[in-house]
C-alpha positions as CSV (number, residue, x, y, z in Angstrom):
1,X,28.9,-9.6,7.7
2,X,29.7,-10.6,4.1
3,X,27.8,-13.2,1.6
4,X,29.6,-14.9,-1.0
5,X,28.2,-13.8,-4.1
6,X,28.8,-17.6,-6.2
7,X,27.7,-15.8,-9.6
8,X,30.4,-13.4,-9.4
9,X,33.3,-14.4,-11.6
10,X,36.0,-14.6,-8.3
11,X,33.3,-16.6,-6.2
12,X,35.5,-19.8,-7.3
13,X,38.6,-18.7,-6.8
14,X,37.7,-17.9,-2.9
15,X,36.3,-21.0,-2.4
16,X,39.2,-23.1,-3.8
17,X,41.6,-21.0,-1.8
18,X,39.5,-21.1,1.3
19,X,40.2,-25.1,0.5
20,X,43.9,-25.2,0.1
21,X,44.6,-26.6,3.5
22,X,42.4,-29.9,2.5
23,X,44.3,-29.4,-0.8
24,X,47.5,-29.8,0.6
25,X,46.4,-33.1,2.9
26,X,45.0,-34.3,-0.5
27,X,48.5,-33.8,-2.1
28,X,50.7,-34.8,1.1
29,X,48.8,-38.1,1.1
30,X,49.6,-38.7,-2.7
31,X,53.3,-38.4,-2.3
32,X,53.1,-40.5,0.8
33,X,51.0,-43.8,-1.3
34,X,53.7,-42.9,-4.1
35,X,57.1,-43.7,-2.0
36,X,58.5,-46.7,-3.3
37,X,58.4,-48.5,0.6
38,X,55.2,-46.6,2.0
39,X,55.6,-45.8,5.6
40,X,53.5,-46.9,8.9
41,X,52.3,-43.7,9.3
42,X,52.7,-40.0,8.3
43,X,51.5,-37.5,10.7
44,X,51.1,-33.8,10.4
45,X,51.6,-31.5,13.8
46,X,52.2,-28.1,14.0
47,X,50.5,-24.9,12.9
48,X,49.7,-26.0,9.7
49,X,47.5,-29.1,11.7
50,X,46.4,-26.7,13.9
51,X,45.3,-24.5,11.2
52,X,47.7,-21.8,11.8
53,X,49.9,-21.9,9.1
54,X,51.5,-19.0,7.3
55,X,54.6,-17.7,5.7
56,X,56.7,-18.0,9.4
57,X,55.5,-21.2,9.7
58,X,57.2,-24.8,10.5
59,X,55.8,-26.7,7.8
60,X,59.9,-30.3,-0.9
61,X,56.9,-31.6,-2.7
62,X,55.5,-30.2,0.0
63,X,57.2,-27.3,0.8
64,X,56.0,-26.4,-3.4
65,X,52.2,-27.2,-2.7
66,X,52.4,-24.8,1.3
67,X,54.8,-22.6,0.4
68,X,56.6,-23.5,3.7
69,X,59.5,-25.3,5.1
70,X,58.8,-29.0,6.0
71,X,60.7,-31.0,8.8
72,X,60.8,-34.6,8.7
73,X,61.0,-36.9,11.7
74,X,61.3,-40.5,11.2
75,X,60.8,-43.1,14.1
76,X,60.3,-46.2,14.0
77,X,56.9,-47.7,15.2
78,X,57.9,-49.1,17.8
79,X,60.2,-45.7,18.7
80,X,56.7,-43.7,17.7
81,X,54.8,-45.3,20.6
82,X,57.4,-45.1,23.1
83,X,57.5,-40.8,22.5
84,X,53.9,-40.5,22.0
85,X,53.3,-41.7,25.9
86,X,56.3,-39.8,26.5
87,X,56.0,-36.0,28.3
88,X,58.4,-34.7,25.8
89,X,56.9,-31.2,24.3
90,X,57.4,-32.0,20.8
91,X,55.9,-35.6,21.4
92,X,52.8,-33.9,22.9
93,X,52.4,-31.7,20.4
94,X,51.9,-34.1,17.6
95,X,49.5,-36.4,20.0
96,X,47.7,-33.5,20.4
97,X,47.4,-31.7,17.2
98,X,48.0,-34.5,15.0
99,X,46.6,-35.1,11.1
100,X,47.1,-38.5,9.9
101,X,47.2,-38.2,5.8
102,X,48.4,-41.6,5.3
103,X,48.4,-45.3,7.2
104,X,48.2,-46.1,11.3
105,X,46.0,-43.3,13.6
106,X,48.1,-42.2,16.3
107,X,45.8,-44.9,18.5
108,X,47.3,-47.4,16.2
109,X,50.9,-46.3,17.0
110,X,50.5,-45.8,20.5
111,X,48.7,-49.3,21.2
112,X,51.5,-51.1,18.8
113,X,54.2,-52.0,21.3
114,X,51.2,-53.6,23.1
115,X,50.1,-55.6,20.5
């Protein structure tokens, strides 16, 4: 077992980098309030959600801030709710592992055509 020595000169370094995923949210919701037409929802999934993340990953502002590849996929709500009560893989995995960083919860998109 290790203690963190926090007088040690390199004690802040390990505990920013032990934040760098919250980091990253932090900055991924940024760019997403900065678009000029904000969209419904942006949803993380993956092994960088699941806390997985690292060089082989699936995860251009942010691809600078992870140091990995980001894929987009852009539904529309309506679109969103259908595929999130779908059995598709992909569709599961983002119900499942999902990080909302910016506007409607995946409850939100999933009760929307219902609304």
């Amino acid at each position: 077992m290790f203690r963190l020595n926090r007088t040690n000169l390199a004690a802040n370094a390990v505990v920013e980098l032990s934040r760098s995923r919250d980091l990253a949210l932090d900055a991924m919701r940024a760019a997403a309030a900065e678009l000029s037409t904000p969209p419904v929802s942006v949803i993380i999934f993956g092994s960088f959600a699941r806390r997985e993340a690292d060089r082989h990953s699936d995860i251009e502002a942010v691809r600078a801030v992870t140091g990995n590849a980001v894929e987009i996929l852009e539904t529309g709500q309506a679109e969103a709710a259908t595929k999130l009560a779908s059995n598709q893989a992909l569709w599961r995995d983002v119900a499942r592992d999902g990080v909302v960083v910016h506007g409607a919860t995946l409850d939100q998109l999933r009760n929307a055509v219902r609304a």
